[in-house]
C-alpha positions in Angstrom: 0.0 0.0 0.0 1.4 3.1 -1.3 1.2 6.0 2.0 3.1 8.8 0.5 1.3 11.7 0.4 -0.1 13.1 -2.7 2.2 15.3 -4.5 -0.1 18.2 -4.7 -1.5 17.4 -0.7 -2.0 19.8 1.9 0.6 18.6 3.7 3.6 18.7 0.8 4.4 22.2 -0.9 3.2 22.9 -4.1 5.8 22.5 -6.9 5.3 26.2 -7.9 6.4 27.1 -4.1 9.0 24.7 -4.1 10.6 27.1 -7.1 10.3 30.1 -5.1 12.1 29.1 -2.4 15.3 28.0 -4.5 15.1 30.6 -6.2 15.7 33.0 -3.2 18.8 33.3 -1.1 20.0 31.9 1.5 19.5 35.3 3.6 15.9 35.4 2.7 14.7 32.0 3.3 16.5 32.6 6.1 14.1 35.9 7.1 11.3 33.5 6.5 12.1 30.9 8.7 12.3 33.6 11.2 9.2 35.5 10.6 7.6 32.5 10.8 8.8 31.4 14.4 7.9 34.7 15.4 4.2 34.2 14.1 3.8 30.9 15.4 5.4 32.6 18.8 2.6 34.7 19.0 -0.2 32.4 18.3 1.1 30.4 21.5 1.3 33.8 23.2 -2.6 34.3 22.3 -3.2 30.9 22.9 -1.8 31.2 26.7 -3.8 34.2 27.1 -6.8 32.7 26.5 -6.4 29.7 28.5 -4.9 31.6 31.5 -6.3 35.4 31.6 -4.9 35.7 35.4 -1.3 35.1 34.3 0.3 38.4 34.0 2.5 39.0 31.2 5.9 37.7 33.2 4.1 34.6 33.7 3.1 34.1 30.0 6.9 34.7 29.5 8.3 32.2 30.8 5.5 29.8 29.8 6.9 30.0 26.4 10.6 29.8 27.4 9.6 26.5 28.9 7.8 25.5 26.0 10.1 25.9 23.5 13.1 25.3 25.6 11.8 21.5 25.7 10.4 21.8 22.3 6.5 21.4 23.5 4.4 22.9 21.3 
């Protein structure tokens, strides 16, 4: 039984975006990756937030230091 993902799945890039990103340099795939842990950084932010309203903002802080010091998402 053949469980690779479809080429053109949600869950593998598209060809097209594939292209892009060796087509750009080093330095700016390099921005994106960091853009992107920034965003995904924030979401958890939110997401503590909303599951802990009391926590002040020191408290949220080091939440997310634990969690992505042990690599918990």
């Amino acid at each position: 039984m053949n469980t690779a993902p479809h080429p053109h799945s949600a869950d593998a890039p598209h060809p097209l975006q594939i292209a892009a990103w060796r087509a750009m340099g080093a330095a700016r795939r390099s921005e994106l990756a960091a853009a992107l842990r920034r965003q995904a950084r924030g979401w958890k932010r939110s997401a503590l937030r909303a599951q802990h309203p009391a926590w002040p903002e020191a408290q949220i802080d080091r939440e997310l230091a634990r969690i992505y010091r042990r690599g918990n998402t």
